[in-house]
C-alpha positions as CSV (number, residue, x, y, z in Angstrom):
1,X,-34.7,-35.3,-112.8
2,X,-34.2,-34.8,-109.3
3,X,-34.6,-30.9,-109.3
4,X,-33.3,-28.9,-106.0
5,X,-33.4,-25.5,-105.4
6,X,-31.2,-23.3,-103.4
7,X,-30.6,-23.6,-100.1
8,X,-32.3,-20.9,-97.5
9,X,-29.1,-19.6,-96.7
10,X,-27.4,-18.7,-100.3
11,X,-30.8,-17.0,-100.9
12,X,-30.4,-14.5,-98.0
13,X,-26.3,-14.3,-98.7
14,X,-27.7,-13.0,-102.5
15,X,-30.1,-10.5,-101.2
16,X,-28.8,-9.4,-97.7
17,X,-26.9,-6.1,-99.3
18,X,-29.9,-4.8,-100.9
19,X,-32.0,-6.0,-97.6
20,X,-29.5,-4.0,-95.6
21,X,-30.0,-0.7,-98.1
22,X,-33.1,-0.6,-97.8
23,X,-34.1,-1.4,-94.3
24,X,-31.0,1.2,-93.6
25,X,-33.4,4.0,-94.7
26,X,-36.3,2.6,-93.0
27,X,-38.0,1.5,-95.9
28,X,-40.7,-1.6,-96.8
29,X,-40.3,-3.5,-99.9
30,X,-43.4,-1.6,-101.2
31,X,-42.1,1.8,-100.4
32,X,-38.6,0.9,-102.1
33,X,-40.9,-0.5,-105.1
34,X,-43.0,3.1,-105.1
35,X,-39.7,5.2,-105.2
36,X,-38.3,2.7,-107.9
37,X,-41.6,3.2,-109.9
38,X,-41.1,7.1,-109.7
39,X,-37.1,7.3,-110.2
40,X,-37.8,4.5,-113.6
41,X,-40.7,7.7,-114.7
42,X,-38.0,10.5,-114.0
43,X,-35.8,8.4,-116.0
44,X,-38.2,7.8,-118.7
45,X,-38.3,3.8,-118.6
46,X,-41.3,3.3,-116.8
47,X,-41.4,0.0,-114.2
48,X,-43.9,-1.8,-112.6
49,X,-42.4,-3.3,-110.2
50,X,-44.1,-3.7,-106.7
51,X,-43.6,-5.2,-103.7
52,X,-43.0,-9.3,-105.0
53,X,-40.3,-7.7,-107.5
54,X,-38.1,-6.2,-104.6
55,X,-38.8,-9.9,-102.9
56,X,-37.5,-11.8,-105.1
57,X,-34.5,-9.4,-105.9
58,X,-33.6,-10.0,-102.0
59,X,-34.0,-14.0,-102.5
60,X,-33.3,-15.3,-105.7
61,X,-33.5,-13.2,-108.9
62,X,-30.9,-10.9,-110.7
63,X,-32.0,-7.8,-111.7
64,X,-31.6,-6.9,-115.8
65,X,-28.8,-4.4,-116.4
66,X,-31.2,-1.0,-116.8
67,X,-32.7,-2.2,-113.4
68,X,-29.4,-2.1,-111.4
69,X,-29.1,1.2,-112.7
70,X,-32.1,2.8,-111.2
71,X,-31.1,0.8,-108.0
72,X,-27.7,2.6,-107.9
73,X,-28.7,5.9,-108.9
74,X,-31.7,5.7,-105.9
75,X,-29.3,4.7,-103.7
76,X,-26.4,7.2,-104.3
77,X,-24.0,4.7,-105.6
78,X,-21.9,5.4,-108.7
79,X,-23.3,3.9,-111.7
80,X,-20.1,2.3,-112.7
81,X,-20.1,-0.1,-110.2
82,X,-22.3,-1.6,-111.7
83,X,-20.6,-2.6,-114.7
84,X,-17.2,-3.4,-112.5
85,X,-18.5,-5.3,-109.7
86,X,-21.5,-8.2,-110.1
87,X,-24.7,-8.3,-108.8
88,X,-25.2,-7.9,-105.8
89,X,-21.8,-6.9,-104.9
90,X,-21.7,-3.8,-105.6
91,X,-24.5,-2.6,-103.0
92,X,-21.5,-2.8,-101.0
93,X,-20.7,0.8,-102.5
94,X,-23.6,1.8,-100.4
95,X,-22.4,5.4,-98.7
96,X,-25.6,4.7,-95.9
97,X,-24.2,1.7,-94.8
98,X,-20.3,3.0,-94.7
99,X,-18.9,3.7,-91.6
100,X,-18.4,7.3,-90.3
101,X,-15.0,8.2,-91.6
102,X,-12.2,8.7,-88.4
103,X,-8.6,9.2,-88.7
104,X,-6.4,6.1,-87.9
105,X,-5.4,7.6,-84.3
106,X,-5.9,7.4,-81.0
107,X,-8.3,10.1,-81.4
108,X,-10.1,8.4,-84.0
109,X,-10.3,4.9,-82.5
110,X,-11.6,6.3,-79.1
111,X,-14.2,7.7,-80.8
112,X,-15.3,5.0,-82.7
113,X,-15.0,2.7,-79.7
114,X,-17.5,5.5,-78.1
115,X,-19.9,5.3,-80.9
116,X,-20.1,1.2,-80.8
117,X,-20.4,1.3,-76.9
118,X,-23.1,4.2,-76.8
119,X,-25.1,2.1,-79.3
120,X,-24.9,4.8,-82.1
121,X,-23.7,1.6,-84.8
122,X,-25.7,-1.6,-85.3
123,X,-27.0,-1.7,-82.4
124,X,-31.0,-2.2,-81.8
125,X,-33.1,0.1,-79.3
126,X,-33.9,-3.1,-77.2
127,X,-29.9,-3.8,-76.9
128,X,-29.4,0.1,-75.9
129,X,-31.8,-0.5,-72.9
130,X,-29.5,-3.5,-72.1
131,X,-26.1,-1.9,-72.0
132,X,-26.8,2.1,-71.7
133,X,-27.5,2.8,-68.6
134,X,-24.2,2.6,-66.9
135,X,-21.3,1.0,-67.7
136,X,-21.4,-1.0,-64.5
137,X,-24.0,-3.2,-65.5
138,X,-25.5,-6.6,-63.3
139,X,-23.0,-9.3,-65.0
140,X,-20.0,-7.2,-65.1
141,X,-20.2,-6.5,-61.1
142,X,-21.1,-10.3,-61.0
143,X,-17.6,-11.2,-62.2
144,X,-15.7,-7.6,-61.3
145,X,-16.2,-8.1,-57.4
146,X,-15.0,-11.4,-57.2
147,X,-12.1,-9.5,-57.1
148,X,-12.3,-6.4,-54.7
149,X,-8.9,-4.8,-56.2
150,X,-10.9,-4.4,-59.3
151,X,-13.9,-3.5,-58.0
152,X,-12.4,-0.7,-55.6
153,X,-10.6,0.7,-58.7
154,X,-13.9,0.4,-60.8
155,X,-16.3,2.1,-57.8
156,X,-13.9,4.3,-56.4
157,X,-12.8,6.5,-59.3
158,X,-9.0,5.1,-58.8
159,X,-6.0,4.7,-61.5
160,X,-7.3,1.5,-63.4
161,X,-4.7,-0.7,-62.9
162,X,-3.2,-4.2,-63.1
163,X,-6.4,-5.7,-61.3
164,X,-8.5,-4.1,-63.5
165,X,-7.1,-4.8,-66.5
166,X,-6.3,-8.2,-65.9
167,X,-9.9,-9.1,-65.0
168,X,-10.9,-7.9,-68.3
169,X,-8.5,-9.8,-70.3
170,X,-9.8,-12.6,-68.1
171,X,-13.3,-12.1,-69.2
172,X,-12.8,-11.6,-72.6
173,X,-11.3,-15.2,-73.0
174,X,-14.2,-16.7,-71.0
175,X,-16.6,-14.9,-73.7
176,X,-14.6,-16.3,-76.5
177,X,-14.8,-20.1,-74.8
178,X,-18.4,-19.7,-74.2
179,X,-19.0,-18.7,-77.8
180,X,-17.0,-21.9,-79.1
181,X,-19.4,-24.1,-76.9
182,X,-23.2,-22.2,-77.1
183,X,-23.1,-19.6,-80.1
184,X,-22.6,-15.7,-80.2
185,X,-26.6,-15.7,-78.8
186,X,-25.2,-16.5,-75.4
187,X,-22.7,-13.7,-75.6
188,X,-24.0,-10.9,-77.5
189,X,-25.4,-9.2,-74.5
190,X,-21.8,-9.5,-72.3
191,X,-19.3,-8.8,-75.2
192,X,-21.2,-5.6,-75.5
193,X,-21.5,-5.0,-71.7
194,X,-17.3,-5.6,-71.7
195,X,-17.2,-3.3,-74.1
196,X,-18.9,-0.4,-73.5
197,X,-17.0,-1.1,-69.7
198,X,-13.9,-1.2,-71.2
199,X,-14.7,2.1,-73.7
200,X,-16.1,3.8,-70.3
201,X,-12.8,3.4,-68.5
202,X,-10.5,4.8,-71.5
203,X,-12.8,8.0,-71.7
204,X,-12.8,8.9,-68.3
205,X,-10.0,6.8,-66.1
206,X,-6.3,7.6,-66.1
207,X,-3.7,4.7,-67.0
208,X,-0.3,3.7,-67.7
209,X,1.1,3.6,-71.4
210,X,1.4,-0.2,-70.8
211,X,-2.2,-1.0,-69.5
212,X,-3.7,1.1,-71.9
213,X,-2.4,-0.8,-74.6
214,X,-3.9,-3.8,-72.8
215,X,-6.9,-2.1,-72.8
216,X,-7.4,-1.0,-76.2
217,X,-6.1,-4.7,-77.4
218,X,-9.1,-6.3,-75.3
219,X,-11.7,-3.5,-76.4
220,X,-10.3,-4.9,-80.1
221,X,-10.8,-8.4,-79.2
222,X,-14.5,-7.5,-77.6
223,X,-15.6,-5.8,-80.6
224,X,-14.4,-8.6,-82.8
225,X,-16.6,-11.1,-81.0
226,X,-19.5,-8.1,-81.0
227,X,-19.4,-8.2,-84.8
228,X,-19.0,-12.2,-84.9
229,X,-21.9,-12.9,-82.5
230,X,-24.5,-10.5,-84.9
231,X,-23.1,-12.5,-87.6
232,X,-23.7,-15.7,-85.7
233,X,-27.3,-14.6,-84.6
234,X,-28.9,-12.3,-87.0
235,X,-26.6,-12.8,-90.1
236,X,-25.5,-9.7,-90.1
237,X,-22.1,-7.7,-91.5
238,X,-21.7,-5.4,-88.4
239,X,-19.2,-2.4,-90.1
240,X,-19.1,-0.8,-87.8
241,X,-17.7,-2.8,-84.7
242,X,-15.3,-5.1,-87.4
243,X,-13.8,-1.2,-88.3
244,X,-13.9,-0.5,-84.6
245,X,-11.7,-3.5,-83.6
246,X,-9.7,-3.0,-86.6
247,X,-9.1,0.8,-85.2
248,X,-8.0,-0.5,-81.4
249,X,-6.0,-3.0,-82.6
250,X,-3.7,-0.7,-84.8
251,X,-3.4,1.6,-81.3
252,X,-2.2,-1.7,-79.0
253,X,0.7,-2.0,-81.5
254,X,-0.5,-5.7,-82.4
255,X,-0.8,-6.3,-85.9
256,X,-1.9,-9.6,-85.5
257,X,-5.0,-9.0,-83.5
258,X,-5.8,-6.6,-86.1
259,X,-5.6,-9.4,-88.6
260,X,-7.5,-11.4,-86.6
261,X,-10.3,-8.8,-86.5
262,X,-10.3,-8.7,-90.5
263,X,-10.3,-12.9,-90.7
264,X,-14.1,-12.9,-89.3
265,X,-15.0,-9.9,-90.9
266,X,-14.0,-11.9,-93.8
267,X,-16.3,-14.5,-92.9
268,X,-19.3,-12.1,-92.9
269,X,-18.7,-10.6,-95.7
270,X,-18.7,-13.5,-97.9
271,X,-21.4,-15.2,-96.1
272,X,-23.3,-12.1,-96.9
273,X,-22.4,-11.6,-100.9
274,X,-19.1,-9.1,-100.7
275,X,-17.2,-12.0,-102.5
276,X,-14.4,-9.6,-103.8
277,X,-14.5,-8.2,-100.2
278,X,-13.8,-11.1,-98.3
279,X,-11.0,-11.8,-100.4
280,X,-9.6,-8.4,-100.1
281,X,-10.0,-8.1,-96.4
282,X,-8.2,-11.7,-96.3
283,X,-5.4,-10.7,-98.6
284,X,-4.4,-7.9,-95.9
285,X,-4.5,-9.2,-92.9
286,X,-2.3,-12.2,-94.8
287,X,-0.4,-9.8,-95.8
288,X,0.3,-7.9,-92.5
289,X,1.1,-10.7,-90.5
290,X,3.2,-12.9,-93.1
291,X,6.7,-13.9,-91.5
292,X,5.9,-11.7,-88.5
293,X,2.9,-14.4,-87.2
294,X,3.4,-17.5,-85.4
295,X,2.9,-20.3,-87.5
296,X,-0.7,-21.1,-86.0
297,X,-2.1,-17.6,-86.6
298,X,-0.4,-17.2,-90.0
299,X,-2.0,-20.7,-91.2
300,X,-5.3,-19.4,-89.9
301,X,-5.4,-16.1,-91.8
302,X,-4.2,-18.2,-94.9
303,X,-7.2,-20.5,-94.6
304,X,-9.2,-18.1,-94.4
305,X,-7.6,-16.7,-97.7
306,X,-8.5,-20.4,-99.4
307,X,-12.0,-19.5,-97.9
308,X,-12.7,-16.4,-99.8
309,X,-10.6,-17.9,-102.9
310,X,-13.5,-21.0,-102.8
311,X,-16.4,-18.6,-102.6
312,X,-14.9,-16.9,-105.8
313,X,-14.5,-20.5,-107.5
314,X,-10.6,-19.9,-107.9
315,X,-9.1,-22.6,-108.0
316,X,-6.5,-20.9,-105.7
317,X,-7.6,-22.1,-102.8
318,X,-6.3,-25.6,-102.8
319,X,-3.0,-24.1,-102.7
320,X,-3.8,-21.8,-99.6
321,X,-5.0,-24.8,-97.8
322,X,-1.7,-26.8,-98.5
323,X,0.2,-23.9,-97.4
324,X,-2.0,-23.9,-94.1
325,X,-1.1,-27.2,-93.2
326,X,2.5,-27.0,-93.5
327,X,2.5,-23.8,-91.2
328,X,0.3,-25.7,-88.7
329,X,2.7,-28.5,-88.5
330,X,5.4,-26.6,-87.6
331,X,3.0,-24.7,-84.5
332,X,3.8,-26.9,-81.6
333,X,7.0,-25.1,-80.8
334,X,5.6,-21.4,-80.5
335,X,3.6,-19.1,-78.1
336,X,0.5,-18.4,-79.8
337,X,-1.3,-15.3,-78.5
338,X,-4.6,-16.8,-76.7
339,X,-7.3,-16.1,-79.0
340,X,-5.8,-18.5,-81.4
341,X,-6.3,-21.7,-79.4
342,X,-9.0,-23.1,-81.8
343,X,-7.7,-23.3,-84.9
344,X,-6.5,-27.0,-85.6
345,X,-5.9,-29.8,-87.9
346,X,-9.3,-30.1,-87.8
347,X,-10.6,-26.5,-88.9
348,X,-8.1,-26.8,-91.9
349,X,-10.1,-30.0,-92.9
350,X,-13.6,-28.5,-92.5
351,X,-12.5,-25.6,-94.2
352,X,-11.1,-27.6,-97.1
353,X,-14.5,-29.6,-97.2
354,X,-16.4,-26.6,-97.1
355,X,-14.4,-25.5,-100.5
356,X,-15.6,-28.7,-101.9
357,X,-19.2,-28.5,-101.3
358,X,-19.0,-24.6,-102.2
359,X,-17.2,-25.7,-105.8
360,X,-20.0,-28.4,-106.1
361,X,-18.2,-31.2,-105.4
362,X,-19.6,-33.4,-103.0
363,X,-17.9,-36.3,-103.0
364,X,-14.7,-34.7,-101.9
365,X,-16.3,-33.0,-99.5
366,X,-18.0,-35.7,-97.7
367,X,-15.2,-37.9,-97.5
368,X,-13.0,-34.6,-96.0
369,X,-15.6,-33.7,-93.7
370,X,-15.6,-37.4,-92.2
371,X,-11.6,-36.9,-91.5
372,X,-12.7,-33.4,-89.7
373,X,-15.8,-34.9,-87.4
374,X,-13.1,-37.3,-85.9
375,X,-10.8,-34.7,-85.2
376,X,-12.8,-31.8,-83.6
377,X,-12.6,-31.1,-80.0
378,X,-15.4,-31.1,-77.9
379,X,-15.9,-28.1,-76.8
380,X,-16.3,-26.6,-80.4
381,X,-19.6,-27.9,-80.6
382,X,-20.9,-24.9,-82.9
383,X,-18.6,-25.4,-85.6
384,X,-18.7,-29.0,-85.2
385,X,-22.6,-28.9,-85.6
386,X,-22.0,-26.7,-88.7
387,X,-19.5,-29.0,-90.4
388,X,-21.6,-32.1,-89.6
389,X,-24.5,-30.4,-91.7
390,X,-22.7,-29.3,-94.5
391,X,-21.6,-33.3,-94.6
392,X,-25.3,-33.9,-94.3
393,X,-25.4,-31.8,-97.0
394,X,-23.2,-33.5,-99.4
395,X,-24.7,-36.3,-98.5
396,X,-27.8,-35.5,-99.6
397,X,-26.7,-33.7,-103.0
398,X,-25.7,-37.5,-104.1
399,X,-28.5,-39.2,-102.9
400,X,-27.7,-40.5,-99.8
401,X,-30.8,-40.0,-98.0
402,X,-30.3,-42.4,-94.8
403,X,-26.9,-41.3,-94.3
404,X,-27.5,-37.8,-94.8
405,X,-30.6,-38.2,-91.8
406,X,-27.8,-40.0,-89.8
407,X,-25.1,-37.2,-90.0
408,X,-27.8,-34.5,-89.7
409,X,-29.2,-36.1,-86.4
410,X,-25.5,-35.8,-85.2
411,X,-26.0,-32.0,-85.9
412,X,-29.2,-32.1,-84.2
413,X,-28.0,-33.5,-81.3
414,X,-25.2,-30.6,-80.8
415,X,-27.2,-27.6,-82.5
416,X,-30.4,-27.8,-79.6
417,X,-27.8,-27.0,-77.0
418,X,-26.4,-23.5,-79.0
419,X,-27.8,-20.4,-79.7
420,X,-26.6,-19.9,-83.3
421,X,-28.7,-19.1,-86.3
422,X,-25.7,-19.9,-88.6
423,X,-25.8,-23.2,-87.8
424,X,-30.0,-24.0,-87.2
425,X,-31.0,-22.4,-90.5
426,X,-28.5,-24.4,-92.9
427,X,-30.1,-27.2,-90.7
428,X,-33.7,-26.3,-90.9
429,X,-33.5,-25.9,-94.8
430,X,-31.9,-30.0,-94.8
431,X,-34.6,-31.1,-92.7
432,X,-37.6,-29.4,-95.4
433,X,-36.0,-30.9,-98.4
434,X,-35.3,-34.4,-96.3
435,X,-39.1,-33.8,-95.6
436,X,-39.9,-34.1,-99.2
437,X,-38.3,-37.6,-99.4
438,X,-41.0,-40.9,-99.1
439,X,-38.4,-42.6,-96.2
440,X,-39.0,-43.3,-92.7
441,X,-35.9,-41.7,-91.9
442,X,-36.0,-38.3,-93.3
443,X,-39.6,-37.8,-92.4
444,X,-38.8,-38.8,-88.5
445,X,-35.7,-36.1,-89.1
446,X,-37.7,-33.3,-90.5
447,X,-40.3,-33.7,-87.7
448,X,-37.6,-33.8,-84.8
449,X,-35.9,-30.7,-86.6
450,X,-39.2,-28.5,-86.4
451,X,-39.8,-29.7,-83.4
452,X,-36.2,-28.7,-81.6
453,X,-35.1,-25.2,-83.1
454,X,-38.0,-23.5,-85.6
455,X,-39.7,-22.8,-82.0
């Protein structure tokens, strides 16, 4: 029997909440194993767990029942979770990794948008140094004095005004382009940049009603891709900036940009095992947007429903996916708001596929991602590489070891030109267990692989 373990990237989806709990207080696996050891003697049920056990917790094994318990109850999280949610889902419930409760005002997304851009959430010391000293930093003046009305009303303590305001919508849709086309490492350090600029001028400039709606609907947007580029790069869940952009899209009035916010946060979450999350965060931004949407954005939002859905195993899904479709085909005759433009036939398709492969079915999935890899435009070149791995994939779970080298060297060739951990890693872990395989082919594969992106 052909025996084939895990793939890298379920293995850090099953342990990334109780990664994130811990490393959120600053603690090593063997200090979380020592204060474990001591809570288990206060409890009387000794453990001996060390520094392997909380390893393997945060890769592949499920704690026993009376061991989740002294988890919760060291990490402040009711004990009935437990019991109502699965492992590791409920870590979720952690209150150190919440974000800082705010009312849903003006007041209260100004602030948060203050605590993102100062650095205070999910942001690293080495990113503060980039962005905190000054919101004028060296690529915003780059692209603000190309045009010198905004400039003069950035450097000269002016109204902001339509100049201003326009450039930064302007900027944001570059970033989101440039993500499509080279992954969120390219853009991590600019969204945030934008977005501290944009936070800066909020605080301390004055404004009309109008562009300070625009404003707050582009800080929205730039937090969104914040979040999505951590994701993209460091697999991480960033809270914080999803909740920001949730919180400055409620105050530009636009529903829909809100939802838009929640769809990646979606993404995240169930890429990061908060399963019932996903689907929650899905099923209300579907829900806030349905008959009020254009088509396009409405069939998105429901895909990314059928997403969740597959990740839970319901069988759901199929019928979100369905319903995506027929709301796509009636798109052409509507203005879609502009950070829509990528959703296609084509994303429906690789999304479908992806269910497949997720509900262990590969055939289907193969033969759906083949549709998609003709379809996708090419300037998506991130999710195309992603799609043409998970097709390698399914390739390779029915033993189809020279076509799955062939369709993972197609990956190859688009994934050396991106910065995107999402996309090398789930490539990387093909290439070791093509490695293992006695063929010309898949050794050739695994060498080029290591070679290209585990530098």
């Amino acid at each position: 029997m052909d025996f084939r373990p895990p793939a890298t990237g379920a293995g850090e989806a099953r342990g990334y909440l109780l990664a994130r709990a811990r490393r959120v207080r600053g603690w090593t696996q063997s200090e979380m194993a020592r204060r474990l050891r001591q809570r288990s003697r206060d409890h009387g049920r000794p453990l001996s767990t060390g520094r392997d056990g909380v390893w393997y917790w945060e890769h592949w094994r499920t704690p026993d029942r009376p061991t989740q318990l002294l988890i919760a109850d060291l990490f402040g999280i009711p004990l009935s979770l437990v019991d109502e949610r699965p492992w590791p889902e409920w870590l979720s419930e952690d209150p150190a990794q919440r974000p800082t409760p705010l009312p849903w005002t003006l007041l209260g997304a100004a602030q948060s948008l203050n605590e993102i851009a100062g650095g205070s959430v999910d942001v690293t010391r080495r990113e503060l140094v980039l962005i905190a000293g000054g919101t004028l930093t060296a690529s915003l003046l780059s692209w603000m004095t190309a045009d010198p009305a905004a400039a003069g009303q950035l450097t000269s303590g002016q109204r902001v005004g339509e100049a201003t305001v326009t450039r930064i919508e302007t900027r944001a849709q570059m970033l989101r382009r440039m993500d499509d086309q080279d992954g969120g490492g390219t853009i991590l350090a600019e969204s945030s940049s934008a977005l501290a600029l944009v936070a800066g001028l909020l605080r301390r400039r004055s404004y009309s009603d109008a562009h300070g709606t625009r404003l707050y609907a582009a800080a929205s947007d730039l937090a969104r891709q914040r979040a999505a580029a951590l994701f993209d790069v460091r697999g991480e869940c960033a809270d914080g900036a999803f909740d920001t952009a949730l919180r400055a899209a409620r105050i530009a009035g636009d529903d829909a940009l809100g939802a838009n916010a929640l769809a990646f946060w979606c993404v995240s979450a169930y890429n990061t095992g908060r399963l019932r999350d996903a689907e929650a965060m899905a099923d209300t931004g579907l829900a806030a947007v349905r008959g009020r949407a254009t088509p396009r954005t409405e069939a998105m939002f429901t895909s990314r429903r059928g997403r969740a859905r597959a990740h839970l195993g319901d069988p759901r899904c199929w019928a979100d996916f369905d319903r995506a479709e027929a709301l796509l085909a009636q798109a052409n005759d509507h203005q879609d708001p502009d950070w829509a433009y990528w959703f296609d036939a084509a994303e429906i398709l690789g999304a479908r596929a992806s269910s497949h492969r997720d509900m262990n079915q590969p055939g289907p999935a193969e033969a759906v991602f083949a549709q998609a890899h003709a379809m996708f435009d090419p300037t998506c070149v991130r999710t195309h590489a992603l799609y043409l791995t998970r097709q390698a994939d399914a390739q390779y779970a029915q033993g189809q070891i020279e076509h799955a080298c062939a369709t993972a060297g197609q990956a190859l060739d688009l994934a050396e030109g991106i910065s995107s951990h999402r996309t090398t890693a789930p490539l990387l872990d093909l290439a070791d267990r093509l490695g293992a395989y006695a063929v010309p082919s898949a050794r050739d594969f695994h060498e080029r692989a290591r070679t290209v992106l585990a530098a």
